[in-house]
PDB file of N, CA, C, O and CB in Angstrom:
ATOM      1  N   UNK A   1     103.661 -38.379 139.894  1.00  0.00           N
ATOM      2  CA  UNK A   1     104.602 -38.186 138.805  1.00  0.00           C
ATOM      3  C   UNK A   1     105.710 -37.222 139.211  1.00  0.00           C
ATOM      4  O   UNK A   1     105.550 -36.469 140.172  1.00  0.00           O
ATOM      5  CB  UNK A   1     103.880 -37.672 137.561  1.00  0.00           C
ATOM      6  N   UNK A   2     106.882 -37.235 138.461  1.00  0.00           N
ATOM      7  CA  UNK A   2     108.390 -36.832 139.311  1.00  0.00           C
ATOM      8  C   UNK A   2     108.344 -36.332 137.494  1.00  0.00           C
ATOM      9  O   UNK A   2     107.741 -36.821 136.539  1.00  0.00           O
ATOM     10  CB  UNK A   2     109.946 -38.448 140.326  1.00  0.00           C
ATOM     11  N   UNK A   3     109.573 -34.782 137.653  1.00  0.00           N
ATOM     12  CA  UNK A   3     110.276 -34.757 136.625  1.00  0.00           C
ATOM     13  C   UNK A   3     111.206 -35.558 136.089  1.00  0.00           C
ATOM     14  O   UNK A   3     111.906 -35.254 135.123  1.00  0.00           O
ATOM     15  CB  UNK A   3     110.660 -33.971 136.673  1.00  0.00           C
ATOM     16  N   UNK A   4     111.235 -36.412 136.584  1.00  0.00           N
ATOM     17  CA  UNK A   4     112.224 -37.790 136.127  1.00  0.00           C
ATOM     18  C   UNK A   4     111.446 -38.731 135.559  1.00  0.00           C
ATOM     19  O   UNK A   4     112.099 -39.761 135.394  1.00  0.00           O
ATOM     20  CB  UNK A   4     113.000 -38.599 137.342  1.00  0.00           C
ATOM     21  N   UNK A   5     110.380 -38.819 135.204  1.00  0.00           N
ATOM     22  CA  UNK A   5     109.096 -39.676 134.648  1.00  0.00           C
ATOM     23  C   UNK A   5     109.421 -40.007 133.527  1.00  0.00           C
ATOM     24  O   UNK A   5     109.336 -41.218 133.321  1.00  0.00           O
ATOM     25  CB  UNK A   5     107.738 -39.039 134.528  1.00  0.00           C
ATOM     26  N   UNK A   6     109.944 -39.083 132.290  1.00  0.00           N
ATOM     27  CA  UNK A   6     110.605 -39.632 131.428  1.00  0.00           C
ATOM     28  C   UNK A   6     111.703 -38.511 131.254  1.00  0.00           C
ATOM     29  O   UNK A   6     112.145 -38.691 130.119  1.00  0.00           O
ATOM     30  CB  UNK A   6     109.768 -40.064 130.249  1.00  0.00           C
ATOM     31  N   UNK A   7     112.288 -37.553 131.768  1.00  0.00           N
ATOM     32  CA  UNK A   7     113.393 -37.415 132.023  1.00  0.00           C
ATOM     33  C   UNK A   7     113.479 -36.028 130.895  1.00  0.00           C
ATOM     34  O   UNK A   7     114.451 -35.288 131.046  1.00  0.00           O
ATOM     35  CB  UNK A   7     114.272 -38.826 131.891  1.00  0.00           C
ATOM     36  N   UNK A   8     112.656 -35.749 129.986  1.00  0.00           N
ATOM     37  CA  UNK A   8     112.802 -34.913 129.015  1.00  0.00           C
ATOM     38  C   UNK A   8     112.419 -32.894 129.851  1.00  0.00           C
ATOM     39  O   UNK A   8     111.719 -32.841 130.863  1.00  0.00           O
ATOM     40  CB  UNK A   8     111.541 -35.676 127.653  1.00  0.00           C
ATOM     41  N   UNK A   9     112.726 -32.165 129.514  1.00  0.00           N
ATOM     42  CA  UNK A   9     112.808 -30.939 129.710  1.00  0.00           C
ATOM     43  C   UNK A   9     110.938 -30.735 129.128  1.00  0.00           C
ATOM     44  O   UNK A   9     110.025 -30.480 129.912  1.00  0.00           O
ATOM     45  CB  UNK A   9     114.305 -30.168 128.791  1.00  0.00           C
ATOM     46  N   UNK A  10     110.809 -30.876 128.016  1.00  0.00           N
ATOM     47  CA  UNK A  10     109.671 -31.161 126.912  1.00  0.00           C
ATOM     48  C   UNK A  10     108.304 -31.446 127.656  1.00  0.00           C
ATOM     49  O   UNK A  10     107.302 -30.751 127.823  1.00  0.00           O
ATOM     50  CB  UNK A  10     110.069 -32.542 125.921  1.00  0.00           C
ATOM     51  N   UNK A  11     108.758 -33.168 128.169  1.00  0.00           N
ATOM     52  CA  UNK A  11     107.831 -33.779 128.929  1.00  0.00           C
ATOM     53  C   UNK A  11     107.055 -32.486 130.500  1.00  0.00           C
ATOM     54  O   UNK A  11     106.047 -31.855 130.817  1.00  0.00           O
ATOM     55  CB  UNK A  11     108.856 -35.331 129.486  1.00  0.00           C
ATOM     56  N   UNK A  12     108.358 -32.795 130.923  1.00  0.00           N
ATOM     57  CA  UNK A  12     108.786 -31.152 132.547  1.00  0.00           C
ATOM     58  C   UNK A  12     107.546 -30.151 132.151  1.00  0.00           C
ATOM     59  O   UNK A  12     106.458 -30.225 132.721  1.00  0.00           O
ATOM     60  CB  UNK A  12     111.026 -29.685 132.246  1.00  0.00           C
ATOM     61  N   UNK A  13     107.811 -29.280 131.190  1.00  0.00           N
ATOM     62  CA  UNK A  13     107.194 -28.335 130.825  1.00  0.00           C
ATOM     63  C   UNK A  13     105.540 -28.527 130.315  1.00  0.00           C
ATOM     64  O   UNK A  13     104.583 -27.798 130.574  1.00  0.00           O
ATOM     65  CB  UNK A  13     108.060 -27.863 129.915  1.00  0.00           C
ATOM     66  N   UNK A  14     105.587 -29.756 129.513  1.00  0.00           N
ATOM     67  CA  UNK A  14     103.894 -29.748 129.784  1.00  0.00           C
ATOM     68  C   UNK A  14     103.169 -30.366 130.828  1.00  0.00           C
ATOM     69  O   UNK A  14     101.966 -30.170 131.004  1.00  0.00           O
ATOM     70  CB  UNK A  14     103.222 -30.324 128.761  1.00  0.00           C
ATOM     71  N   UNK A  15     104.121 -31.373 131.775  1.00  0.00           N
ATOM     72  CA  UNK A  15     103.592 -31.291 132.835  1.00  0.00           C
ATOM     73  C   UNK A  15     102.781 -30.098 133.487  1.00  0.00           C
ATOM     74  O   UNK A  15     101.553 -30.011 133.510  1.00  0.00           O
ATOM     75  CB  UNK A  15     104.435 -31.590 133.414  1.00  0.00           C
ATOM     76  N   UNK A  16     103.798 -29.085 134.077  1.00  0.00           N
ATOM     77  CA  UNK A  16     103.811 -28.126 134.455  1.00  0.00           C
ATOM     78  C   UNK A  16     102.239 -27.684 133.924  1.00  0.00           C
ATOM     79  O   UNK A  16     101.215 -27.754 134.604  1.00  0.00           O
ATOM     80  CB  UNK A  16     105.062 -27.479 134.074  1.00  0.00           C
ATOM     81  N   UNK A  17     102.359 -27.192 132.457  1.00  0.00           N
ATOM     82  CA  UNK A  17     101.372 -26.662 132.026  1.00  0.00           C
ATOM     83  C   UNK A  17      99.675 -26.992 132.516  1.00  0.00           C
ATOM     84  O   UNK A  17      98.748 -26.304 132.943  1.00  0.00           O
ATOM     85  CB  UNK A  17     101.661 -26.891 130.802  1.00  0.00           C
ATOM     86  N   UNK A  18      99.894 -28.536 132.161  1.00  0.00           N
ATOM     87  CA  UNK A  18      98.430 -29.085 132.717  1.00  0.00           C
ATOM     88  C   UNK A  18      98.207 -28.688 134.193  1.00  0.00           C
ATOM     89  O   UNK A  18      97.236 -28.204 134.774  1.00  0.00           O
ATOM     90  CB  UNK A  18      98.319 -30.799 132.645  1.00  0.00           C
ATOM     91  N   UNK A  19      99.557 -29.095 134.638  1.00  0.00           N
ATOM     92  CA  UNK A  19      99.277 -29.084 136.397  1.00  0.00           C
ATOM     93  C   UNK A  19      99.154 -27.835 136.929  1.00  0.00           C
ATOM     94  O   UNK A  19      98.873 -27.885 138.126  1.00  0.00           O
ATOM     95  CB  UNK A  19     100.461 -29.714 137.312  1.00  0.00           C
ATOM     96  N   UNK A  20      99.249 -26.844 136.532  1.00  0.00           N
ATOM     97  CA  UNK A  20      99.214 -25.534 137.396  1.00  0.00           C
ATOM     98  C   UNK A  20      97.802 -25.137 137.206  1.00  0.00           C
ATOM     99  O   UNK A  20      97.160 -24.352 137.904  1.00  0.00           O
ATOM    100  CB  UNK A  20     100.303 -24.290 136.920  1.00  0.00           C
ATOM    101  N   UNK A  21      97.339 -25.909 135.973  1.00  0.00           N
ATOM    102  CA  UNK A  21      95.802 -25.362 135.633  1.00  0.00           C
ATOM    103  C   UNK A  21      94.978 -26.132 136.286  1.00  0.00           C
ATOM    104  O   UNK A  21      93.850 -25.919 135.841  1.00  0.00           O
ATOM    105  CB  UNK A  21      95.319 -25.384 134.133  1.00  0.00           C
ATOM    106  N   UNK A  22      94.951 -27.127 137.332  1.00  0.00           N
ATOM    107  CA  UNK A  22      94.221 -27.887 137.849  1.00  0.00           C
ATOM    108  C   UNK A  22      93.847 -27.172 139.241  1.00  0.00           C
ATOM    109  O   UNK A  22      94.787 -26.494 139.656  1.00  0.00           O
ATOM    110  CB  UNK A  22      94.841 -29.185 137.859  1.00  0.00           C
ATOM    111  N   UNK A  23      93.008 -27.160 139.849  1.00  0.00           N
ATOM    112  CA  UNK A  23      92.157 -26.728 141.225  1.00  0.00           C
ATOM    113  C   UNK A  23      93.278 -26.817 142.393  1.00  0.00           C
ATOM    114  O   UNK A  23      94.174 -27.661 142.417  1.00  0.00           O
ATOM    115  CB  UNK A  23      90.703 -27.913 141.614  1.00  0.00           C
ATOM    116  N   UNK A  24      93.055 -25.698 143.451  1.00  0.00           N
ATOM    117  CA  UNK A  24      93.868 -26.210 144.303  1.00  0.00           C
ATOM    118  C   UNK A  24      95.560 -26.476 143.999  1.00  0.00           C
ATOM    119  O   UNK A  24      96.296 -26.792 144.934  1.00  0.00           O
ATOM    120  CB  UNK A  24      93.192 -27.341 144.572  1.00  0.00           C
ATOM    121  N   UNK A  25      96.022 -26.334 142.772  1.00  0.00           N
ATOM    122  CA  UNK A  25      97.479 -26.385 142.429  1.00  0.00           C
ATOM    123  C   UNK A  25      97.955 -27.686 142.842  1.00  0.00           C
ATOM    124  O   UNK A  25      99.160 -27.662 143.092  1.00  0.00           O
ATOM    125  CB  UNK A  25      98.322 -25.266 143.102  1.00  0.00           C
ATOM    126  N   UNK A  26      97.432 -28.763 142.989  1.00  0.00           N
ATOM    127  CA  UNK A  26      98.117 -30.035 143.608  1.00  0.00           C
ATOM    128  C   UNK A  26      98.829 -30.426 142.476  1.00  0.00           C
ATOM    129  O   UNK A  26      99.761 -31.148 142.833  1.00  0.00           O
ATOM    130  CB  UNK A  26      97.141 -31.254 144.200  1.00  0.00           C
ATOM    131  N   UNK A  27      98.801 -30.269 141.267  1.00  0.00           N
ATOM    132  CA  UNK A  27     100.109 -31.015 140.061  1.00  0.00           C
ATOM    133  C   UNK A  27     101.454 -29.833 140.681  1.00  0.00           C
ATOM    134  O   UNK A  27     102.591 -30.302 140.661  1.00  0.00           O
ATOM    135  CB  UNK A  27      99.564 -30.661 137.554  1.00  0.00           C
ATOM    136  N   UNK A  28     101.289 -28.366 141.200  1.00  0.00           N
ATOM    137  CA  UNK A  28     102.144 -27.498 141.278  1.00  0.00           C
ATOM    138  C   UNK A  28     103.161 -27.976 142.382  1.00  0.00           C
ATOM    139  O   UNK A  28     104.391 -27.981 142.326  1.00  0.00           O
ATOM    140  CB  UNK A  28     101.500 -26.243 141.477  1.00  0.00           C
ATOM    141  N   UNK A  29     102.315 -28.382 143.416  1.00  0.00           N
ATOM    142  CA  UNK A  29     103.394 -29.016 144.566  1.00  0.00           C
ATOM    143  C   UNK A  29     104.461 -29.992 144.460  1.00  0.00           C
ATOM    144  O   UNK A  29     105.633 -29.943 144.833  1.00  0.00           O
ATOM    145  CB  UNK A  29     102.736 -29.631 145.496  1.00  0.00           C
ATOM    146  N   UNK A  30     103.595 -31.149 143.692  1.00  0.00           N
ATOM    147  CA  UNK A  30     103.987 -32.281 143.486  1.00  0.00           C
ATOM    148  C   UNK A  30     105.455 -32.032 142.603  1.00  0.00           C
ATOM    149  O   UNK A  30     106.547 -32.536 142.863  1.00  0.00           O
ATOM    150  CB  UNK A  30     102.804 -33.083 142.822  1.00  0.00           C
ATOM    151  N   UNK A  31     105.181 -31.270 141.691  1.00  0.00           N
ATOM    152  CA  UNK A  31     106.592 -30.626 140.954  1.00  0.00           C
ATOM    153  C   UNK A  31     108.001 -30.305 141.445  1.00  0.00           C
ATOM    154  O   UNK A  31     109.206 -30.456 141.244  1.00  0.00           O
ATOM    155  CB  UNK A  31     106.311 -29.424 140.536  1.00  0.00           C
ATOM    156  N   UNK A  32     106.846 -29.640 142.397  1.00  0.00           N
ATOM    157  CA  UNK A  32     108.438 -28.975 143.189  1.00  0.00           C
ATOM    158  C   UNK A  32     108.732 -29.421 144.318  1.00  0.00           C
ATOM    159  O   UNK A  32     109.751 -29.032 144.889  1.00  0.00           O
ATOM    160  CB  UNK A  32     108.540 -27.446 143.557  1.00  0.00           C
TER     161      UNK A  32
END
């Protein structure tokens, strides 16, 4: 998944949220 997934700031940010809380930080990379 890309911050362009659906393009919202909204969407971005709870990405973020879930993904930083996952093991290993792999949603964190993928972000950035």
């Amino acid at each position: 998944l890309e911050k362009t997934f659906v393009g919202g700031s909204f969407v971005e940010g709870l990405f973020e949220l879930v993904w930083e809380k996952q093991p290993g930080g792999w949603g964190r990379k993928t972000v950035a």
